[in-house]
Short mmCIF file of the C-alpha atoms (twelve columns), coordinates in Angstrom:
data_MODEL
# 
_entry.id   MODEL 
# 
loop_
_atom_site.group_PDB 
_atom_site.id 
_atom_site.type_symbol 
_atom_site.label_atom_id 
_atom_site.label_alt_id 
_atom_site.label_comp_id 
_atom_site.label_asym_id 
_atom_site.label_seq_id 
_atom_site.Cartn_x 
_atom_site.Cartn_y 
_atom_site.Cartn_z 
_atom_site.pdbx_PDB_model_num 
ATOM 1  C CA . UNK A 1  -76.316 144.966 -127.142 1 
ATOM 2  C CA . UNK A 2  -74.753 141.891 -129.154 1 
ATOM 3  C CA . UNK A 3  -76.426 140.532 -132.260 1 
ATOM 4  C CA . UNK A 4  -75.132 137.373 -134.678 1 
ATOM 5  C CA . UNK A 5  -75.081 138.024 -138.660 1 
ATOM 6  C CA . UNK A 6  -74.636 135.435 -140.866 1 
ATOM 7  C CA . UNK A 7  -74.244 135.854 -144.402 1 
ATOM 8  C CA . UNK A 8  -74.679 132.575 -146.621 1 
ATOM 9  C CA . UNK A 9  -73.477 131.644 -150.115 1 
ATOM 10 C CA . UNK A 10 -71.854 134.526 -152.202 1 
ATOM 11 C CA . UNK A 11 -72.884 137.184 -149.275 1 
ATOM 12 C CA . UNK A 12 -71.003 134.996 -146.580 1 
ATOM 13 C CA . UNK A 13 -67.982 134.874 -149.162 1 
ATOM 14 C CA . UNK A 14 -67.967 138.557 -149.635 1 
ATOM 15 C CA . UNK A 15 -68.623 139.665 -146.013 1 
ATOM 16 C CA . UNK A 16 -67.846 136.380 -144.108 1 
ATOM 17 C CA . UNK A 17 -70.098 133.900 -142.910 1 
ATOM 18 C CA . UNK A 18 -71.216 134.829 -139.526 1 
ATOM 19 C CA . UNK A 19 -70.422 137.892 -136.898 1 
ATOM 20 C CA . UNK A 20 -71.810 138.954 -133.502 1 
ATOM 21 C CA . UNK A 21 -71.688 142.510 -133.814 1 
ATOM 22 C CA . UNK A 22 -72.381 145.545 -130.777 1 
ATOM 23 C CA . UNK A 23 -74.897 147.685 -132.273 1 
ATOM 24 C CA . UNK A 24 -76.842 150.619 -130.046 1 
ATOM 25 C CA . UNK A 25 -80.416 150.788 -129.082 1 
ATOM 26 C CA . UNK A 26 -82.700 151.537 -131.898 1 
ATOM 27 C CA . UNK A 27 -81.120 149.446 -134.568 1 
ATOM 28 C CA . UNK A 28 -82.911 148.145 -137.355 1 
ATOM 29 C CA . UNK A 29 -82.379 145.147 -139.481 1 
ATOM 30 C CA . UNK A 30 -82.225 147.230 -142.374 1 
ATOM 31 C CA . UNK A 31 -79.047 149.666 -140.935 1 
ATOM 32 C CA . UNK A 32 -77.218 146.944 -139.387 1 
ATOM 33 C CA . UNK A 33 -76.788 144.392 -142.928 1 
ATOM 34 C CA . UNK A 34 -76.338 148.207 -144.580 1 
ATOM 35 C CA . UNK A 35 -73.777 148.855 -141.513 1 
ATOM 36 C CA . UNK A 36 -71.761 145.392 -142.339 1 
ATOM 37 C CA . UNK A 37 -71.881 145.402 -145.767 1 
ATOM 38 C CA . UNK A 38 -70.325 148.520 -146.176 1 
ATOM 39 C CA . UNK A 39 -67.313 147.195 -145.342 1 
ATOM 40 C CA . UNK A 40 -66.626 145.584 -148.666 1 
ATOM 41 C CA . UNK A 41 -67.656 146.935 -152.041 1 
ATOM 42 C CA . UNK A 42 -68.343 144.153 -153.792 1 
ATOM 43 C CA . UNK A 43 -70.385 142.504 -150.888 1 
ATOM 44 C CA . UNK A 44 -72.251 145.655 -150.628 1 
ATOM 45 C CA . UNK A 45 -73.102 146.321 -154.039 1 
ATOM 46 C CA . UNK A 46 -74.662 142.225 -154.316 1 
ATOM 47 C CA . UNK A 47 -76.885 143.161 -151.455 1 
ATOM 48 C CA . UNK A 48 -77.908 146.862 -151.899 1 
ATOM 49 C CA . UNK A 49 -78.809 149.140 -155.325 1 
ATOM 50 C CA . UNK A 50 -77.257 152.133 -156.254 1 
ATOM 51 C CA . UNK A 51 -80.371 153.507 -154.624 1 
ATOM 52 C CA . UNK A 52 -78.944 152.017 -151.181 1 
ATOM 53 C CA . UNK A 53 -82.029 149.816 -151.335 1 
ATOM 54 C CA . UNK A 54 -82.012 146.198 -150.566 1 
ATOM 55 C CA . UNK A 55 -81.966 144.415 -154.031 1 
ATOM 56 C CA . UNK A 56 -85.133 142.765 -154.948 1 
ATOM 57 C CA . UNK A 57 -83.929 139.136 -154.670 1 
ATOM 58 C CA . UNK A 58 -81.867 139.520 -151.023 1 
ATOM 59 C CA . UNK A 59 -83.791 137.220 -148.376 1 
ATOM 60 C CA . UNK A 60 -84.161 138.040 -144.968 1 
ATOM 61 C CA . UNK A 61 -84.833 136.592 -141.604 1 
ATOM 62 C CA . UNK A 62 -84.650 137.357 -137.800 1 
ATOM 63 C CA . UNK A 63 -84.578 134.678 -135.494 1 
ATOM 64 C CA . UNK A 64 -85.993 132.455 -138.317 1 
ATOM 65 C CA . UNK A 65 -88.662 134.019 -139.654 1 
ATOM 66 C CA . UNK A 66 -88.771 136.151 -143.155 1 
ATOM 67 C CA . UNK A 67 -88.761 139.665 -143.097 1 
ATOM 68 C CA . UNK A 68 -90.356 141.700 -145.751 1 
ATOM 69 C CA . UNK A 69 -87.840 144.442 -147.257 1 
ATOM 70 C CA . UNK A 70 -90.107 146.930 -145.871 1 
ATOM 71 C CA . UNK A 71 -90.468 145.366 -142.041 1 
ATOM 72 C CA . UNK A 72 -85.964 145.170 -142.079 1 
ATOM 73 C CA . UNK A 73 -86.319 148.925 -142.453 1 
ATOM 74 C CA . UNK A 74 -88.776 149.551 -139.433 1 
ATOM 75 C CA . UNK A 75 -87.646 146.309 -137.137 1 
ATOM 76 C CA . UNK A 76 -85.475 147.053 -134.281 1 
ATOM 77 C CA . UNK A 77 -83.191 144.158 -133.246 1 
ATOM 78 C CA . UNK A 78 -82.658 143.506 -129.493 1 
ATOM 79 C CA . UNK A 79 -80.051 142.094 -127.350 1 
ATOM 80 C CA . UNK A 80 -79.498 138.415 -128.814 1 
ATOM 81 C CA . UNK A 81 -81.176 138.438 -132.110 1 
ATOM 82 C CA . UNK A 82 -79.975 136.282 -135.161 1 
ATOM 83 C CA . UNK A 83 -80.211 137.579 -138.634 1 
ATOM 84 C CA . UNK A 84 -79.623 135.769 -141.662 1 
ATOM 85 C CA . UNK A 85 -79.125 137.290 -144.972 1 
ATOM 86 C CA . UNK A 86 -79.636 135.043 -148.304 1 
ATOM 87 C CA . UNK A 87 -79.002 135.551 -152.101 1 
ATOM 88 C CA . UNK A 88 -81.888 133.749 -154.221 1 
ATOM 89 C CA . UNK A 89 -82.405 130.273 -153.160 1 
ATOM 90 C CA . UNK A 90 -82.312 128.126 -156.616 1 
ATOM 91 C CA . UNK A 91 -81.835 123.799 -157.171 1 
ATOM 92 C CA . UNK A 92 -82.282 121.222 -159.244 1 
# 
């Protein structure tokens, strides 16, 4: 099944800004960004710790709504779904 991931600010700099990617049945949130970002140390290491955990401040949505670090890990994506993957969100 095909799902988009779009990366935004430094993320979409590091790993480009958006992909449709093929990913099996059973894929969560959480293993596909982990999947993606592996592909380029430095865009991997401003997303995940050295624990391979999402870093504190990484945002997260699917189809538009925020996911919890904890709910990426256990969601499974299915054929279509958008994710978008944010550094902190700051202004003036």
């Amino acid at each position: 099944m095909n799902v988009t991931i779009r990366f935004f600010a430094v993320f979409g700099e590091l790993l480009g800004k958006s992909m449709t990617i093929k990913i099996g049945e059973g894929t969560s949130v959480f293993r596909a960004i982990n999947t993606i970002a592996k592909k380029n140390e430095k865009g991997y290491a401003a997303i995940f710790d050295e624990s391979e955990q999402l870093r504190e401040f990484v945002i997260i949505m699917r189809n538009g709504r925020r996911l919890s670090h904890t709910d990426a890990m256990s969601t499974l994506l299915t054929e279509g779904d958008e994710i978008a993957v944010f550094p902190p969100v700051a202004g003036g």
